[in-house]
N, C-alpha and C positions, 0 to 999 in steps of 0.2 A: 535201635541200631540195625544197619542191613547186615544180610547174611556174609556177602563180603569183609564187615570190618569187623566183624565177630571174629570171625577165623583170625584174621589178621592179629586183634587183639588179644586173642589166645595165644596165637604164635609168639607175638611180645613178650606178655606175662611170662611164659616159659624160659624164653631167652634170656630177660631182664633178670629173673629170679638166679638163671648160673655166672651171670655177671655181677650179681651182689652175695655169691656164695664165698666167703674169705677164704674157702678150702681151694683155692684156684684147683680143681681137680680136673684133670682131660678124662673124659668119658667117650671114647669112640661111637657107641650103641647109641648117647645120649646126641652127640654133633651127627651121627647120621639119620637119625629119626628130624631131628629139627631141619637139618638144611635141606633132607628131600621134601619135606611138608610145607618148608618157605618157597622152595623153588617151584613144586606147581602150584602155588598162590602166585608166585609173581607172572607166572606163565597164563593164568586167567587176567590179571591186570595190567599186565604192560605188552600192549601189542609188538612194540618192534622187538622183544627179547622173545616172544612166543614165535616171534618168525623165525628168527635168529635158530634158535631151535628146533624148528621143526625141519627149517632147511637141512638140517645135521642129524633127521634123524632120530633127535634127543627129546622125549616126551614125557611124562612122568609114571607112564606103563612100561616103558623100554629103559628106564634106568632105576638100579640095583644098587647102587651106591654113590656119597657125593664125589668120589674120585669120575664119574660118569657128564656129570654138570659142567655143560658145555659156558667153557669162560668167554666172558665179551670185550676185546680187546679194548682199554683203557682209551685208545685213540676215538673210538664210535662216540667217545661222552664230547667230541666236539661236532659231533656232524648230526646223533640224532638225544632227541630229550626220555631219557630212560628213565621212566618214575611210573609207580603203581598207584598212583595216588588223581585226580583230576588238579589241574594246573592252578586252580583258584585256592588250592587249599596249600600250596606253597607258603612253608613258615622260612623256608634259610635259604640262600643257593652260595655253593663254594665256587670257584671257579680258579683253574688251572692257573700257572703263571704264563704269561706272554706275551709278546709285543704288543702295541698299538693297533696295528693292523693284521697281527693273528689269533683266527679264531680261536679262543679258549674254550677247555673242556668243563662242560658244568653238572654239580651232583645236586640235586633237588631233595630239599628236604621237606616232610611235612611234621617232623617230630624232632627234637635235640634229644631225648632221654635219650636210646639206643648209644646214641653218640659219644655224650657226656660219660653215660654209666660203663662202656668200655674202655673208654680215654683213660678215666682217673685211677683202678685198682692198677691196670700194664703200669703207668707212670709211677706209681708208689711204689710195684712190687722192684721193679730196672732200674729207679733211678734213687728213691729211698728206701731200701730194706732194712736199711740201721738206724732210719730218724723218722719221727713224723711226720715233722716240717719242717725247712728249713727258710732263709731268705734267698730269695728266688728274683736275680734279676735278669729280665729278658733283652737279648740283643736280636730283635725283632719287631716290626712295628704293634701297637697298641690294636684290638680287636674296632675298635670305634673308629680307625683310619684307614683299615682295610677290611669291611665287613665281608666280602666276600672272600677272605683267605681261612682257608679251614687251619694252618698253623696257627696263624694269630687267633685264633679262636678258641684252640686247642690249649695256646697257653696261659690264654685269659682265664680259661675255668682252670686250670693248675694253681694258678697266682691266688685266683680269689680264694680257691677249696684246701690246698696243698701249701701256699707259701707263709712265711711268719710276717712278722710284721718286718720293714725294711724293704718289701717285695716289689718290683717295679717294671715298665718297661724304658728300655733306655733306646731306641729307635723311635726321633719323632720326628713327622715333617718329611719322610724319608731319610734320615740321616742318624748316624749313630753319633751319641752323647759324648762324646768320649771325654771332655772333663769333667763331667758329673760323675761317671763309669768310674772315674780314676780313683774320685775323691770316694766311693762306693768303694771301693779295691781298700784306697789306704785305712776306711773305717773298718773295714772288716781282719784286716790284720793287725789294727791296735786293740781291736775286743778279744780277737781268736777265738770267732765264731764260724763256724764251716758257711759255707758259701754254695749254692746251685747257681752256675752260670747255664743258661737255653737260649738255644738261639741257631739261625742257620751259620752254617760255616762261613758263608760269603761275611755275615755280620765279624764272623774271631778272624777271620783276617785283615778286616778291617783295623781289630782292634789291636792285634799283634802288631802289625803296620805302625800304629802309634806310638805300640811301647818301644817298641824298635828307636822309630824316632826321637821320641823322648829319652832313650836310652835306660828306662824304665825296665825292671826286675821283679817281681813279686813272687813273696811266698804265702801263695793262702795258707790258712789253717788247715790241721789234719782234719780230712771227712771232708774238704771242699772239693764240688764236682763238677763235672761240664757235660752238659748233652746239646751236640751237635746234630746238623741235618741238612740235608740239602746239599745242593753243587759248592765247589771249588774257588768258582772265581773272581779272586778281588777286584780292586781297582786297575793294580799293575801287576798283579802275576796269578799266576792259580798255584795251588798247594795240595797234593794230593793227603788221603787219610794217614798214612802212617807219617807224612811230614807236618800235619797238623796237631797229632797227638805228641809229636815232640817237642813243637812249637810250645805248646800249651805247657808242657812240661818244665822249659827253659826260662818263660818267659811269666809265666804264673805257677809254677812248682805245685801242677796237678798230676800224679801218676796218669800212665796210660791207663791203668785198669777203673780209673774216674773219670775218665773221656770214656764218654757212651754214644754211639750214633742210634740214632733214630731213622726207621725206614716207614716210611708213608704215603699215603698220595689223598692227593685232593677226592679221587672216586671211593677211598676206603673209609670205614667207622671204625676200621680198628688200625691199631700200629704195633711196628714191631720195633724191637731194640737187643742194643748186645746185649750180653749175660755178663758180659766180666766185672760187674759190680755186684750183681745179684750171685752167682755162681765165681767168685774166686780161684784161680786156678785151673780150672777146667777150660775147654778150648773158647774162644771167641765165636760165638753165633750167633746170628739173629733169631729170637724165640718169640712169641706173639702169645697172649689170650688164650683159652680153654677154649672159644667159643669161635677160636679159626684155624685152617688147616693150608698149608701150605705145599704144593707139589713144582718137583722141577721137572719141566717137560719137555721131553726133542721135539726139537721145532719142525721133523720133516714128518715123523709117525703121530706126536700127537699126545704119546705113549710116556707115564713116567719116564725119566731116565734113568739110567742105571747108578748106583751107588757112587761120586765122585766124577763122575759126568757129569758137563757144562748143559745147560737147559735153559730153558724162558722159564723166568719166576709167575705160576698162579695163583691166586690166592682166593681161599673161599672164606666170608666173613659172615656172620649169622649177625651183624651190627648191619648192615646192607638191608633193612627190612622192604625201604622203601624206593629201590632203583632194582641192581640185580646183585644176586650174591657171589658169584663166581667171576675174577675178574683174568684177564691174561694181561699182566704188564709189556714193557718192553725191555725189561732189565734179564739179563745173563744174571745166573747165580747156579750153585753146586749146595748138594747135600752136605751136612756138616752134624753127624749123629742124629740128634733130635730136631736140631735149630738148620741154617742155612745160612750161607754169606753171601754176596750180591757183587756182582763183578764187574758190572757196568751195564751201559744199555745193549741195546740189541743193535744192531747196522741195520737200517730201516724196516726194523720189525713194527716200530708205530704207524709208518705211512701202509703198507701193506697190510696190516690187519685191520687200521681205521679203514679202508677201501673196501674190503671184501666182506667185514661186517656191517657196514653202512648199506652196502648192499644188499644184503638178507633182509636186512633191522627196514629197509623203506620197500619192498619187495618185488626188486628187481632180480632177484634170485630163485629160482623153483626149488623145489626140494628135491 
């Protein structure tokens, strides 16, 4: 093996080992030894993020901590191919949601462990803390009809690894089941067996829509839960979060604090999720993995923000082994203790940072 993928390899094994650590423990000392040592590996192997970087300054002699690790706006994953790896050795590629005739953003993979092994402990610890498994049906399409969607993928190894038996996807063909869903609904309230509904929101709108129509009511069983994700918008209306967890409430008799959103994106290996299942009582925030860090940053200095101050959501993810670890979303969010809440996007924060980091990343930029 070259000296290159040794390092790499090490770096792995390290990471890999505190993602199968059960003690979920955050160690500062620990995530900042690791993400400075990934990021000048990825800076020797992926030229447009070494540009990226240097045009800013940011080298791995001049930065002192990962608060330091210059993020690559989310939008550059449509304009340049960010991977540390040579292109033939491509095992996965996820790709953004988007029209027909718009460029989507793509994550190149040459490995699924990283991926996998951060996926499955977040999803057990957010979404089952009190079961080990439960029946798990997805309003989403199936991983084999959309390969390149990192959700559908995401809940494919949930279903396989995580669900009981009964576990399914009910989005096929594009379309959601909705009479087989129902009859799924009415079996699980004559066993009074808990229930995991996943899936994007656009999908529980869909199906609320139905019960609507049908004039359909349900009460799952107690411990039946919903993880939600993704936009708003149905067929004929959009629903914002706190009208969707009421929805879900009225019309499937699931508490809000069992509606959980999920925050994610196609360029991340890790995901974040509320607390209000896992933490009871305490505030609603977004909390992620041991092995990622999250800063809200003013978008004119660059500079954390201050304490309850609006900022651009960063997020640095040690799952990232093989593109870049530090990414700059386009989503508004605020500090919220430990966790963070997300507020929407940014007012073209994606088109201007995809612009000016595209720039660096093919180097049309000096330093």
């Amino acid at each position: 093996m070259s000296r290159p993928d040794a390092e790499r390899a090490d770096l792995e094994a390290r990471i890999l080992a505190w993602m199968r650590d059960p003690a979920w423990h955050r160690d500062e000392a620990r995530f900042d030894t690791l993400a400075r040592a990934l990021f000048a590996w990825q800076l020797e192997h992926c030229t447009p993020y070494a540009r990226f970087c240097r045009a800013r300054g940011r080298t791995p002699d001049r930065v002192t901590s990962w608060r330091e690790l210059p993020p690559v706006p989310t939008g550059a994953f449509k304009e340049v191919e960010l991977r540390c790896f040579p292109a033939e050795r491509t095992l996965k590629t996820f790709r953004t949601s988007g029209t027909a005739t718009e460029r989507r953003g793509a994550l190149h993979l040459d490995t699924l462990e990283l991926y996998e092994a951060s996926l499955l402990p977040s999803f057990r610890r957010f979404l089952l803390p009190d079961a080990a498994r439960l029946p798990i049906r997805v309003l989403a399409p199936p991983p084999e009809e959309v390969p390149d969607s990192s959700l559908s993928h995401m809940l494919g190894c949930v279903v396989r690894k995580l669900g009981a038996p009964g576990s399914g996807f009910d989005v096929k063909g594009g379309r959601l089941r909705v009479e087989p869903l129902l009859d799924v609904l009415e079996q699980t309230v004559a066993r009074d067996t808990p229930l995991l509904l996943a899936g994007t929101a656009f999908g529980f709108v869909h199906l609320l829509d139905a019960l609507q129509e049908q004039r359909l009511v349900w009460r799952l069983p107690a411990g039946s839960r919903v993880m939600e994700t993704g936009g708003f918008k149905g067929r004929s209306r959009e629903l914002g979060r706190e009208a969707l967890r009421a929805a879900l409430g009225e019309r499937l008799g699931v508490p809000p604090t069992h509606v959980v959103n999920q925050y994610g994106m196609t360029e991340l290996g890790s995901q974040f999720y509320d607390s209000s299942l896992c933490e009871p009582g305490a505030p609603r925030r977004k909390l992620g993995p041991p092995w990622t860090r999250v800063r809200i940053v003013d978008p004119q200095s660059g500079e954390d923000a201050r304490p309850g101050e609006v900022g651009i959501v960063v997020v640095v993810d040690l799952a990232n082994t093989g593109s870049v670890l530090a990414l700059q979303t386009a989503d508004l969010g605020r500090r919220v203790e430990d966790g963070f809440e997300v507020l929407g996007r940014a007012p073209g924060a994606e088109a201007r940072g995809c612009s000016m980091a595209a720039d660096a990343m093919l180097g049309e930029t000096e330093p």
